[in-house]
C-alpha positions in Angstrom: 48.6 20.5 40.9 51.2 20.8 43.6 53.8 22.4 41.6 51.1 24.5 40.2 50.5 25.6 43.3 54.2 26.1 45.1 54.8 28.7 41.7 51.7 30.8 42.7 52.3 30.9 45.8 55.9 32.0 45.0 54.2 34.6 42.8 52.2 36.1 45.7 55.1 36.3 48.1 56.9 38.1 45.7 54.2 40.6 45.2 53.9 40.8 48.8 57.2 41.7 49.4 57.3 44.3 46.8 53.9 45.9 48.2 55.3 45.9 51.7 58.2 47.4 50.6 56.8 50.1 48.3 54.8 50.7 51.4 57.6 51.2 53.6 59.2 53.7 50.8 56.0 55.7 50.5 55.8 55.7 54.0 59.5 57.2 54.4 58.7 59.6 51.6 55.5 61.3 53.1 55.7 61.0 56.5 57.6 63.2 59.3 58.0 60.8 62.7 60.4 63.8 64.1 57.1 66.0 63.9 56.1 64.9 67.1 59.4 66.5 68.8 58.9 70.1 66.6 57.6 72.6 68.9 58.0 71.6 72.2 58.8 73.6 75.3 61.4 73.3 76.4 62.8 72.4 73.3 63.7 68.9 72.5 67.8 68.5 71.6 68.2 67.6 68.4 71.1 65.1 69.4 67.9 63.3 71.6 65.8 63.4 68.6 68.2 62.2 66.4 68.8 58.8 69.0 65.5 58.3 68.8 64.6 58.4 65.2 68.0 56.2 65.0 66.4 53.7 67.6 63.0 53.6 65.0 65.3 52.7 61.9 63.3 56.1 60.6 66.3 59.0 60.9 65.9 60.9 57.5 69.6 61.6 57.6 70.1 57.9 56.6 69.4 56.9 52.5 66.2 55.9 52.1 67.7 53.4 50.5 69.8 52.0 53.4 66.6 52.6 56.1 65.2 49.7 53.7 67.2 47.4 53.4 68.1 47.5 56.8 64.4 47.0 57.6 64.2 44.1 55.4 66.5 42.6 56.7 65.9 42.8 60.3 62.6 41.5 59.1 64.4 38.1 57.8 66.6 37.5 60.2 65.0 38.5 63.2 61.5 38.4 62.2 61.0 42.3 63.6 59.6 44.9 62.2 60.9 47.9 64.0 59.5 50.1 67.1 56.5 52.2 66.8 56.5 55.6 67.9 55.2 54.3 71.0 58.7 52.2 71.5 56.3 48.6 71.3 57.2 46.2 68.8 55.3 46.6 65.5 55.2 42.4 65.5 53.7 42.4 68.9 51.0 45.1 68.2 50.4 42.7 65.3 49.6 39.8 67.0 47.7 41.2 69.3 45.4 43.3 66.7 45.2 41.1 64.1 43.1 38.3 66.2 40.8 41.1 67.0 40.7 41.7 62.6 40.2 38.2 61.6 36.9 38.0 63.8 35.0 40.2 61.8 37.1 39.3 58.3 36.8 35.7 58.4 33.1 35.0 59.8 31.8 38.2 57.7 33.7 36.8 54.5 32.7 33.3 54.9 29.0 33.7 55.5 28.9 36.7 53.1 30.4 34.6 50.6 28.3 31.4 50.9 25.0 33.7 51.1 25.9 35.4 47.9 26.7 32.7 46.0 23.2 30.8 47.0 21.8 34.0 46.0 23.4 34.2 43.4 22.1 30.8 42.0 18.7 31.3 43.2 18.4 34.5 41.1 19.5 32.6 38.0 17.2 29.8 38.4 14.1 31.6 39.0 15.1 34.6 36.3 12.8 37.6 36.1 10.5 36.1 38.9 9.4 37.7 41.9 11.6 36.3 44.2 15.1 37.6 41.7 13.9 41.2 41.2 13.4 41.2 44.7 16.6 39.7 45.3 18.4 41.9 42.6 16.7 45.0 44.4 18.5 44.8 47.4 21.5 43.6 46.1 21.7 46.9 44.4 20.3 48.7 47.8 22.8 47.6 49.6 26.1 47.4 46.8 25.2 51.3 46.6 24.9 51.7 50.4 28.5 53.0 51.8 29.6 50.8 54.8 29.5 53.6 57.1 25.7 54.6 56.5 25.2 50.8 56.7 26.7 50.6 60.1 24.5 53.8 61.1 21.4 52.8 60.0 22.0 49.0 61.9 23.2 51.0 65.2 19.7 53.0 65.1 17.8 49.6 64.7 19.7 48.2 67.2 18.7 50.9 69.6 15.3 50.8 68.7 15.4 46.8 69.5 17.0 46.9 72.8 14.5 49.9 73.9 11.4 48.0 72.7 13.1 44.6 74.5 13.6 46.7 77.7 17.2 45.6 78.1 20.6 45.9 76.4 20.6 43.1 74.0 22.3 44.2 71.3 25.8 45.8 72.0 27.4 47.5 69.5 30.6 49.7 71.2 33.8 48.0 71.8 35.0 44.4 71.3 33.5 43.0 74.9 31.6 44.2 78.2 33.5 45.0 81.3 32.5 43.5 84.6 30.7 39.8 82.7 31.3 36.7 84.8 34.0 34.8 83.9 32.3 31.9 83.0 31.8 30.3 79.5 28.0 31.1 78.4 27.8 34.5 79.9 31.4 35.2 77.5 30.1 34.1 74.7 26.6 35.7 74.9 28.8 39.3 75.2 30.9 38.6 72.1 28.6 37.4 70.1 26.2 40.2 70.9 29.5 42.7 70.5 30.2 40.8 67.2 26.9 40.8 65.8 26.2 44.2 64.0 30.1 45.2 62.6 30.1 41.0 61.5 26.0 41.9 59.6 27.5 44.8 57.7 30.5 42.9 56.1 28.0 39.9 55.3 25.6 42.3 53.6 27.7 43.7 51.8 29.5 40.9 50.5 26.5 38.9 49.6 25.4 41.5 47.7 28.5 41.6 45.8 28.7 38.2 45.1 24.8 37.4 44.3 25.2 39.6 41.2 28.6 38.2 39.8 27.4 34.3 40.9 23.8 35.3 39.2 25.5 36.2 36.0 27.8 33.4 35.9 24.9 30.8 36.5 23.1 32.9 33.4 26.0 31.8 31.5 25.8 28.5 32.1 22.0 27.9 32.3 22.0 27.1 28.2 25.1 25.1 28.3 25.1 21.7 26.0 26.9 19.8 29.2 23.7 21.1 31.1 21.4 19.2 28.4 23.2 16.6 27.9 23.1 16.0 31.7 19.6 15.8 31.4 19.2 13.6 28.5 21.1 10.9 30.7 18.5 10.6 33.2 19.5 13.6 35.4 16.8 15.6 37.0 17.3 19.4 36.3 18.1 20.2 39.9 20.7 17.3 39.7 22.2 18.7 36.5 22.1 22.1 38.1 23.7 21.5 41.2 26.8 18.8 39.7 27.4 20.5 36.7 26.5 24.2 36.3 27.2 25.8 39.7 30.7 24.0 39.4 31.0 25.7 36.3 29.3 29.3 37.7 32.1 28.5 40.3 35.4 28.8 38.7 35.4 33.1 37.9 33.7 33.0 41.4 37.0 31.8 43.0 39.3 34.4 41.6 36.6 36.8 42.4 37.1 36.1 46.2 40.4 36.6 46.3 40.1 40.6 45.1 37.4 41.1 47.1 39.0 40.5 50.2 40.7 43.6 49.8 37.5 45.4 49.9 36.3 43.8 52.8 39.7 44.5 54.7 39.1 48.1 53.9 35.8 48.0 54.8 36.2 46.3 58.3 38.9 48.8 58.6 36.0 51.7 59.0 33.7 49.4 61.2 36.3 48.9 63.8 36.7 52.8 64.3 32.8 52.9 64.3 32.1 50.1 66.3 35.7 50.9 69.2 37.3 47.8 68.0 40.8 47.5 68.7 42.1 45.6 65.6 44.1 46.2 62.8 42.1 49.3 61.4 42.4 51.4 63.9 46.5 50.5 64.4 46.3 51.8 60.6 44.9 54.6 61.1 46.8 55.6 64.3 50.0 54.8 62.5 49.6 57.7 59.8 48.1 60.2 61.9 51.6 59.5 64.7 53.9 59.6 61.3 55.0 56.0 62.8 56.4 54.3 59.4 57.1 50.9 60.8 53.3 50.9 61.8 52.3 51.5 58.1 54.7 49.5 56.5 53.9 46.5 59.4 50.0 47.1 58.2 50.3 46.8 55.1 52.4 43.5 55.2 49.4 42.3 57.4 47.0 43.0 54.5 49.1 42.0 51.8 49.3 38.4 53.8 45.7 38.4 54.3 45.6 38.7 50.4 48.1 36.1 49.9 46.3 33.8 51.7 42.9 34.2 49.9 44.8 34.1 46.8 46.2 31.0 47.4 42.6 29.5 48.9 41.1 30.6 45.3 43.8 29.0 43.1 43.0 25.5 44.9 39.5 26.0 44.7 40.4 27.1 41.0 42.1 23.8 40.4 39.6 21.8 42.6 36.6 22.8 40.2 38.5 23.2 36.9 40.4 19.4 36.1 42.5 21.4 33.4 44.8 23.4 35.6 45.9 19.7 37.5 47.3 18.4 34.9 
């Protein structure tokens, strides 16, 4: 299993390193940093400029080529990945985002995972009954429903709940409240209340998704002879259930995860514009409207990483649920 492992995860840093890089090259191709100089009065020199784009690694004079692999290589021997246009370190804007990211990423993928997958099983279990149509219902509701209008419709509910509680309960703009005590309960109350709605859209949405796909892999394995011969052992049917077909339902599920963590990056991308979080979304989105190319190309290692990571959390659980792929 371990060497099963160390060649996937080789596998994944090499397609990291090509997406990062195809990212930096695309970057190059279709953005214009020396935009932000055009059309200034008084006029900016062009030698000025030029020092500039030289200091950002970005100066179009240069092969593409060369502005490359220079880049990669600061970024293995010095672990940097340039300037932005605001002359900050692309690393440290990083760090310092990327904290802000993995809040709503990791508890909204987590939850929205587990949720879906109980879901998921439920639905299977009790096919066709009340409970699964009305289960399948509003997975379909809210699959359909884009995150944006999601996000909307949960702000005006929000508002409507803090007016009918006569106080602001519920807070929904920015990461945290200016002016709270310092003090641990009164901290945690504000970011969890700041965390609460952007964190309910990613869980919706990905229970949703993963109640249909766990449903139909249950489905599959509902009518399995390892299910029957379970029970002509002595198991009970929830016994037989539980140990042998949602460990089986399981295994597509993992590999499932890991490509739909690129959907919920995207999506907490737009919730942290919506809801004034400073995080990795909005650095994103700054980046290609300042023509900064380190910024992009920074980003997108970020998510690539991010999909490394839950690539390599589905292969173990992959290996963990299926005996076959340790040997």
């Amino acid at each position: 299993m371990t060497l099963y492992l160390i060649r996937r995860i080789l596998n994944y840093a090499i397609l990291t390193l090509v997406a990062t890089s195809l990212a930096y090259v695309l970057a190059s191709i279709g953005l214009v940093p020396e935009r932000r100089f055009l059309q200034r009065n008084p006029p900016v020199p062009q030698s000025t400029i030029d020092g500039i784009l030289d200091r950002w690694g970005v100066n179009p004079e240069d092969p593409l080529l060369l502005r490359l692999f220079r880049w990669l290589g600061n970024l293995f021997t010095q672990g940097s990945l340039g300037l932005t246009t605001g002359n900050q370190p692309v690393v440290e804007q990083i760090f310092v985002r990327a904290g802000v990211s993995l809040q709503l990423l990791l508890v909204g993928s987590i939850i929205g995972a587990i949720l879906g997958v109980i879901l998921g099983v439920w639905g299977a279990v009790r096919q066709y009954r009340t409970s699964d149509r009305i289960v399948t219902a509003a997975s379909y509701l809210l699959f359909a429903t884009p995150t944006v209008v999601m996000a909307i419709l949960l702000m005006i509910l929000a508002t409507y709940f803090n007016q009918a509680a006569g106080s602001q309960i519920i807070r929904f703009t920015g990461q945290y409240s200016p002016g709270i005590p310092n003090e641990f309960w009164p901290q945690l109350g504000d970011r969890l209340s700041h965390l609460l709605l952007p964190t309910l859209v990613l869980i919706l949405g990905a229970a949703a998704s993963y109640s249909r796909y766990q449903r139909s892999a249950m489905l599959d394995v509902l009518g399995a002879d390892y299910i029957r011969t379970a029970r002509s052992k002595g198991r009970t049917r929830g016994s037989a259930l539980v140990r042998h077909g949602v460990r089986v339902a399981l295994i597509p599920m993992s590999t499932f995860f890991a490509y739909s963590f690129g959907t919920l990056v995207a999506g907490a991308t737009m919730l942290e514009i919506m809801f004034g979080w400073h995080g990795m979304g909005e650095l994103t989105i700054q980046a290609v409207q300042q023509d900064d190319i380190n910024a992009v190309a920074g980003s997108t290692m970020f998510v690539a990483v991010l999909i490394l990571c839950s690539s390599t959390l589905s292969e173990v659980l992959y290996a963990a649920l299926d005996p076959r792929v340790r040997r």
